[in-house]
Wavefront OBJ file of the C-alpha trace (Angstrom):
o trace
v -4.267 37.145 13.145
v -3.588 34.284 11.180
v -2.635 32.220 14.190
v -5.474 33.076 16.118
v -7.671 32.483 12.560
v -6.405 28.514 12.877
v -6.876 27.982 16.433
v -10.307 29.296 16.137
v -11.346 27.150 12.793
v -9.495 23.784 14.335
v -11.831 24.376 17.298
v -14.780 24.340 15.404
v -13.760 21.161 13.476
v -12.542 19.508 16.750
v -16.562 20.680 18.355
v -18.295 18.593 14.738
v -15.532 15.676 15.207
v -17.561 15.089 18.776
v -20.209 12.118 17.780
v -17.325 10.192 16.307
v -15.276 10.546 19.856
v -18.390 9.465 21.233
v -18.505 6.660 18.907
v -14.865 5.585 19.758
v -15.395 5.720 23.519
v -18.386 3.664 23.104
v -17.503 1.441 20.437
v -19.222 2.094 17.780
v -16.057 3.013 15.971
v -14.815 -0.593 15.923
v -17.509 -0.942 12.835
v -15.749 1.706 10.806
v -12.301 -0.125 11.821
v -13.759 -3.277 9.529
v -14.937 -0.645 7.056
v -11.343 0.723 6.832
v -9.445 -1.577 5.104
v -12.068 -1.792 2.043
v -11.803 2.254 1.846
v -8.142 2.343 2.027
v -7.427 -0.794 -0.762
v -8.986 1.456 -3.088
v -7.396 4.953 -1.993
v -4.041 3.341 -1.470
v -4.141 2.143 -5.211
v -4.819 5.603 -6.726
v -2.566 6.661 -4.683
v -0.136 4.444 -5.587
v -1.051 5.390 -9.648
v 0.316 9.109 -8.650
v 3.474 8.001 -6.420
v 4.372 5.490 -8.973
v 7.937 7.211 -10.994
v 8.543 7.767 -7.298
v 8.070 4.966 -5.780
v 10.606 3.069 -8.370
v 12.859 5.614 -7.636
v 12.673 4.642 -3.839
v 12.944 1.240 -4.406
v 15.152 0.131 -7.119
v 18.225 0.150 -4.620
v 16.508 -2.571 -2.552
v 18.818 -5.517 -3.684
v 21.877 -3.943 -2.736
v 20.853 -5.318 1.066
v 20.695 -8.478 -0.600
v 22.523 -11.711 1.419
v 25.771 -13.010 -0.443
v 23.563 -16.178 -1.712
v 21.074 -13.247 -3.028
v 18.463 -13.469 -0.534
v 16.661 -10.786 0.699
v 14.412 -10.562 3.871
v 12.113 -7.508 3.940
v 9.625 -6.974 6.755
v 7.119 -4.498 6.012
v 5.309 -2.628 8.888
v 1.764 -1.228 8.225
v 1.424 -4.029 4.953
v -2.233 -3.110 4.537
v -3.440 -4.024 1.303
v 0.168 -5.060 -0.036
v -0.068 -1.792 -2.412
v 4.362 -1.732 -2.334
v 4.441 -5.383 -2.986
v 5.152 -4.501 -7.259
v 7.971 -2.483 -6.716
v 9.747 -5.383 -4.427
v 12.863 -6.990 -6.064
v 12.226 -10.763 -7.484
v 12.384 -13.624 -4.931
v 12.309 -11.187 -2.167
v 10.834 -12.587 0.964
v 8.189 -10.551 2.734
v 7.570 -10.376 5.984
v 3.907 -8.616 6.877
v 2.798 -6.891 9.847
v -0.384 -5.008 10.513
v -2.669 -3.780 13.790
v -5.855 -4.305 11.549
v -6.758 -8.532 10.813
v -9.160 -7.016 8.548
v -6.370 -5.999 5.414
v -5.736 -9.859 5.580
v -8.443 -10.641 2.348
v -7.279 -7.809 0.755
v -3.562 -8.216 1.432
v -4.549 -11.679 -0.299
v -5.454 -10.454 -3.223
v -1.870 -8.604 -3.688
v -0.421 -11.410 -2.839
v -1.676 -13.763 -5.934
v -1.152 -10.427 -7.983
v 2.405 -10.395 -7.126
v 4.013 -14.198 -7.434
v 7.674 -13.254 -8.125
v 7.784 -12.436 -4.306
v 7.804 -15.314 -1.329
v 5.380 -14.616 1.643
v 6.376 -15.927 4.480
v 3.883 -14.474 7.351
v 1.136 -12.384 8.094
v 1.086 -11.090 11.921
v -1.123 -8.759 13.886
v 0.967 -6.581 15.197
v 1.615 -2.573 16.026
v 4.845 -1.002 14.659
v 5.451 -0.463 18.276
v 5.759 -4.158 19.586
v 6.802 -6.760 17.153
v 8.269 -8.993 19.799
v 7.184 -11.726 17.372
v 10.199 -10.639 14.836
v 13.781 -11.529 16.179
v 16.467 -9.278 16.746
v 18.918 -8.576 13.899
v 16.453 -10.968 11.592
v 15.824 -8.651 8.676
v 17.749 -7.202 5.572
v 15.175 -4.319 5.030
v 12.295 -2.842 6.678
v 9.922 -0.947 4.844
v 6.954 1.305 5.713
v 4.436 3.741 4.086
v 2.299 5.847 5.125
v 2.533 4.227 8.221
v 4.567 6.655 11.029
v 1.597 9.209 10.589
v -0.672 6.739 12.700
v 1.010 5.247 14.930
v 1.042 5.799 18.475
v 4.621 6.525 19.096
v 7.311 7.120 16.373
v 10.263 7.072 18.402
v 9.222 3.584 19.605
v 8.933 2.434 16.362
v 12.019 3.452 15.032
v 13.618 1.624 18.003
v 12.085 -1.567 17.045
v 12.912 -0.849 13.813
v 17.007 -1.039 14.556
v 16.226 -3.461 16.687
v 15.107 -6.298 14.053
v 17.656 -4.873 11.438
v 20.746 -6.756 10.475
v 23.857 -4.606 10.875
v 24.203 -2.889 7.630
v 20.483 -3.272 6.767
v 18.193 -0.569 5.635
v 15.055 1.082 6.804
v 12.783 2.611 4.008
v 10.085 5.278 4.558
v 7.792 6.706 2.886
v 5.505 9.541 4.738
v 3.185 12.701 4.564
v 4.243 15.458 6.944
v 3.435 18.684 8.501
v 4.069 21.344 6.177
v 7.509 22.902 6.755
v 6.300 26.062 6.266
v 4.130 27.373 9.331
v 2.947 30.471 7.696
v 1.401 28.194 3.948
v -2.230 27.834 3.771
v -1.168 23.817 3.868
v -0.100 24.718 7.133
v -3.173 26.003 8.784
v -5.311 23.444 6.839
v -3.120 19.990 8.339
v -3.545 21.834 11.772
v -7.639 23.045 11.207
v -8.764 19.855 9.644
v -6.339 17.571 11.966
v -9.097 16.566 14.452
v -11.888 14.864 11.734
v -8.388 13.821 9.208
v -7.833 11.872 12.705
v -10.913 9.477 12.620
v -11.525 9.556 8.834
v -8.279 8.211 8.504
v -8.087 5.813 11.319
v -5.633 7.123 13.480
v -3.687 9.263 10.565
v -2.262 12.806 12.262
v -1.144 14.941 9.508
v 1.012 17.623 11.685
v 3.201 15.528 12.174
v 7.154 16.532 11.635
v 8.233 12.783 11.464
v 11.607 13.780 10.012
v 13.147 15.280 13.161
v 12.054 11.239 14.354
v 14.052 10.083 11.961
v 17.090 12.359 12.435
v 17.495 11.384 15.927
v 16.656 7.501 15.725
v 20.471 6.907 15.941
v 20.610 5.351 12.309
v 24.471 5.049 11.072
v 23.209 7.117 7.654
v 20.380 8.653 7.241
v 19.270 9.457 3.064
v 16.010 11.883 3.230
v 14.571 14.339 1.158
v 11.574 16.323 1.244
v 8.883 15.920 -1.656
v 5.409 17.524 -2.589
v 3.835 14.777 -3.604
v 2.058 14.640 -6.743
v -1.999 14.673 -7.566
v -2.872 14.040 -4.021
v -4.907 16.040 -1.449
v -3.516 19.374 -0.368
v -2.836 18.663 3.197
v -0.736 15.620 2.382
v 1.309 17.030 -0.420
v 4.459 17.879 1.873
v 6.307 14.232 2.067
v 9.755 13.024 3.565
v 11.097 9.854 1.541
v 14.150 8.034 1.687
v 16.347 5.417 3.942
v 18.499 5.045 6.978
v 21.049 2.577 7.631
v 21.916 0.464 10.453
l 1 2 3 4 5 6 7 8 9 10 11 12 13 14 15 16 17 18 19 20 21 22 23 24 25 26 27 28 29 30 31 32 33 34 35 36 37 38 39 40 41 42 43 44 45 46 47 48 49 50 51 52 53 54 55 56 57 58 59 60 61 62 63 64 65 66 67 68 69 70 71 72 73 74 75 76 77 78 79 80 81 82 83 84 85 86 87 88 89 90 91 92 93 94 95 96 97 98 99 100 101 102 103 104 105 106 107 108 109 110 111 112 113 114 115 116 117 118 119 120 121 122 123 124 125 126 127 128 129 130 131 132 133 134 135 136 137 138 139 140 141 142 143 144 145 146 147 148 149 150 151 152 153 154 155 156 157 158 159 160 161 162 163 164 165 166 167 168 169 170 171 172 173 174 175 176 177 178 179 180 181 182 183 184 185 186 187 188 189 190 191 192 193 194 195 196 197 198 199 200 201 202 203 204 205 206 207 208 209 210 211 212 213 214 215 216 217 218 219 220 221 222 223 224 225 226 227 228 229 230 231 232 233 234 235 236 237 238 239 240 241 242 243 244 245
């Protein structure tokens, strides 16, 4: 009954969600694509407010990928606004990719907030082609909130290991689909999926991105599974951690 319950409600949501498919096949949605990056520096920072204890607890083990001289070359996929950018070890350099030019004035403004870091480049870029970063040409790759909208995880993953030094970690940081198919969080990620989709630019919240990550063919894999604090309902269940090449 339940089952039937969620198909039924997602298919309503999926009927109102019809001017903004409209709007994407037309083009119209390209406006909300510049409008995007001004929502999302201000959610990602209250965000960031409620994922802070944790978010030191991800990252304080970033130097130990540090070079023998004590450099440390971390790419981060999905930058955005630069929201991770205080939690980054001094004299780290950072490497920025994004699919959206319009995060650059923003991702500007973190930038001259955050001076114990070297910034070496800003690209345009999906997660799923960086042919722009060289193979085996980072210490760390970082990314958060990211593998929820992109096109293809598994592709991503590859490229990830592909621009990893040997040794060199991958850091994530994601909402996922509920474990739990029979939770109420569970038949709201799967009703509401449909409008979360283009509200969120791309974002899928059913997704189970930790079987992804069990099978990208990482040496060690460190993940646990979180309920995030303070945040929306449907984006409570998290996976955080890192894999080693």
């Amino acid at each position: 009954m339940k089952w039937c319950l969620m198909k039924f409600c997602r298919l309503v949501c999926l009927t109102a969600t019809l001017p903004l498919l409209l709007a994407e096949l037309s083009g119209l949605y390209r406006v909300y694509k510049r409008l995007f990056p001004f929502l999302a520096y201000n959610i990602t920072f209250a965000y960031n407010d409620k994922m802070q204890q944790l978010k030191r607890e991800l990252f304080r083990g970033l130097g130990k990928f540090a070079n023998r001289d004590g450099t440390l070359v971390l790419l981060e996929i999905g930058c955005g606004s630069g929201a991770n950018f205080a939690f980054y070890p001094d004299g780290c350099t950072v490497v920025c990719t994004d699919p959206n030019p319009h995060f650059h004035r923003y991702l500007k403004r973190s930038m001259e907030a955050n001076p114990h870091l070297t910034y070496s480049r800003f690209m345009t870029a999906t997660a799923e082609d960086m042919r722009d970063v060289g193979d085996s040409s980072v210490d760390v790759v970082v990314c958060t909130l990211v593998l929820c909208s992109v096109r293809n995880v598994r592709k991503v993953l590859t490229e990830v290991r592909r621009v990893l030094k040997t040794g060199g970690a991958f850091y994530f940081l994601e909402h996922v689909v509920s474990d739990s198919s029979s939770s109420w969080i569970y038949f709201l990620q799967h009703v509401l999926e449909p409008l979360w989709y283009y509200l969120g630019d791309g974002c899928t919240i059913t997704r189970a991105t930790w079987k992804d990550l069990e099978s990208a063919g990482f040496s060690q894999l460190h993940l646990r599974h979180i309920t995030a604090p303070d945040v929306s309902r449907v984006i409570q269940p998290h996976v955080m951690g890192y894999s080693i090449k």
